[in-house]
N, C-alpha and C positions, 0 to 999 in steps of 0.2 A: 319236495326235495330240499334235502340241506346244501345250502349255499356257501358254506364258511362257519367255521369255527373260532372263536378267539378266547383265550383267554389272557386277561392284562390287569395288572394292578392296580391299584389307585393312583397313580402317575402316570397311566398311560403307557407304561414298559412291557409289550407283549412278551409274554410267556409260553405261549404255542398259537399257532397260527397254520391255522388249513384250510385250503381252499378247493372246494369240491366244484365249482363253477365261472369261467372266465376271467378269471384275472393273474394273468399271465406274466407280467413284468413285474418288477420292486416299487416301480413310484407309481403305480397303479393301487399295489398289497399295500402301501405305506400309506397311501391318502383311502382307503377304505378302513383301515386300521384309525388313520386320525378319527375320521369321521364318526363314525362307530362307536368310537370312548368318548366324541365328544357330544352325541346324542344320548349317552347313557348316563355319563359319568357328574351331569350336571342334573337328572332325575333326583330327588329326595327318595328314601328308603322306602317311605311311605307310599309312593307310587306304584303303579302295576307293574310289573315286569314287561309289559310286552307294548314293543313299538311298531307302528307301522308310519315308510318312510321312503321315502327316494334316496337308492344311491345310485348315482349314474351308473357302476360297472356294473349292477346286478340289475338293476331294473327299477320300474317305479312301485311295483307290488310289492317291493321286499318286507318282510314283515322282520323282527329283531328281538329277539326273546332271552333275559339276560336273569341269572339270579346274582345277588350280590353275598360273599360269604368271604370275614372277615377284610383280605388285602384284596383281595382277587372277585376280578370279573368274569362267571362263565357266558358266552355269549354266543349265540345260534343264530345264524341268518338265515329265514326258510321261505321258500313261496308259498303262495296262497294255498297251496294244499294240506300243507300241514297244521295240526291242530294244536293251538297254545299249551293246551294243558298236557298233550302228550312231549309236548318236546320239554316243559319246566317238569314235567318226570323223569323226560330221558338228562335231563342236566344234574337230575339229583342220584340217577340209577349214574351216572359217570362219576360223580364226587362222591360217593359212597365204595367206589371200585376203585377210585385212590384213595379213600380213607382207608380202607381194609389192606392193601395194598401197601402201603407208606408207612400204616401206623399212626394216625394223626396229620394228615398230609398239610404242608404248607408253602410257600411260594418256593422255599430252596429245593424242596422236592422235585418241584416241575425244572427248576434251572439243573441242577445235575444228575438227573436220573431221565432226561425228555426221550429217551428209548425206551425204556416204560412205560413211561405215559401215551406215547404214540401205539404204542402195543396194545392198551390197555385202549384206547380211540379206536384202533383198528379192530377188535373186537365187539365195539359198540356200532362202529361206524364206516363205511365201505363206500367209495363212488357217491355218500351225498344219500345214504338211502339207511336206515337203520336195520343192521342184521341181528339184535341180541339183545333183550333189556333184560333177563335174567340174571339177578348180581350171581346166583349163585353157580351158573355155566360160566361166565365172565371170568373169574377168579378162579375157576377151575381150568378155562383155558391159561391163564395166565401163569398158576400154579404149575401148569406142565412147560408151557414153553421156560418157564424160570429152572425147572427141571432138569431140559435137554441144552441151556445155557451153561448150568454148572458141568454136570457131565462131561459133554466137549471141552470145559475148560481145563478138567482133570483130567481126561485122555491127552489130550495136548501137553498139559505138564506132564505128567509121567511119561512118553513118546519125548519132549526135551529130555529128562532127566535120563533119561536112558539114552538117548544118544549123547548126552554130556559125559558120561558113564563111559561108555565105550570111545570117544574119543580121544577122555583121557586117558586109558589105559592105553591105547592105539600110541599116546602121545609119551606116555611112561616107557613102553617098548621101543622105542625108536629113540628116545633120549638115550635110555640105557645104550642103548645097540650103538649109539655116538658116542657115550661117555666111554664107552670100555675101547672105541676105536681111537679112542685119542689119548688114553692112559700109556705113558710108555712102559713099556713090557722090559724084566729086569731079565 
């Protein structure tokens, strides 16, 4: 099972952060976060991606599987059941789902668009259990939901503009109906 999700910069500046397993308060998420970057962050490139480690709030099996690409850390915390090489696939089937997704994806991506990205998680990722490594379902869900996003957004304006429509004129007939009651009559 997936335990936590992170993804953080080269400074330590999380950029999405999910927690599929026990850790409930902010100064718990925060010292699991320090912790985390600071097991990873001090590895050489050259090293393996995958750590096994004791964090107090998850346990002492935690295992930590991280790939490094360009600013950003993607980084999976998984118990012993799962298998290294399938989760540094599933890290690369998710950065492929925002590369396609973004267009070149890079850290301001994830800072103003992280409804997206969590959309785009949520697709991959559910309860800590993986439901979808198919980029190309992935992006087709994503494709639709981005779909039924603009839609409502365009029913919604037009239903504005069309009530703006009519309250104006509502607002023109009643001027007029006051301007002509206040015109004095020769």
């Amino acid at each position: 099972m997936i335990k936590g999700i992170l993804i953080v910069n080269n400074y330590g500046k999380p950029r999405l952060v999910k927690f599929y397993q026990s850790v409930t308060n902010e100064d718990e998420q925060q010292s699991v976060i320090r912790k985390v970057f600071q097991q990873v962050a001090q590895r050489p490139d050259s090293f393996c991606n995958y750590l096994e480690g004791s964090i107090p709030e998850w346990g002492d099996k935690t295992k930590i599987i991280y790939r490094h690409y360009a600013t950003l850390y993607f980084i999976f915390a998984v118990d012993q059941q799962e298998s290294d090489l399938g989760i540094l696939d599933l890290i690369q089937v998710f950065v492929e789902a925002l590369d396609k997704c973004f267009e070149n994806v890079c850290e301001l991506d994830l800072i103003f668009h992280s409804d997206r990205v969590n959309y785009i998680l949520d697709e991959i990722i559910m309860a800590g259990m993986v439901l979808e490594t198919n980029i190309n379902h992935i992006l087709q869900a994503v494709d639709e939901q981005h779909k039924m996003h603009t839609k409502s957004i365009q029913t919604l304006s037009s239903a504005s503009t069309s009530q703006l429509g009519s309250a104006a004129s509502q607002a023109s007939d009643v001027g007029g109906r006051l301007f002509s009651s206040l015109t004095p009559k020769f």
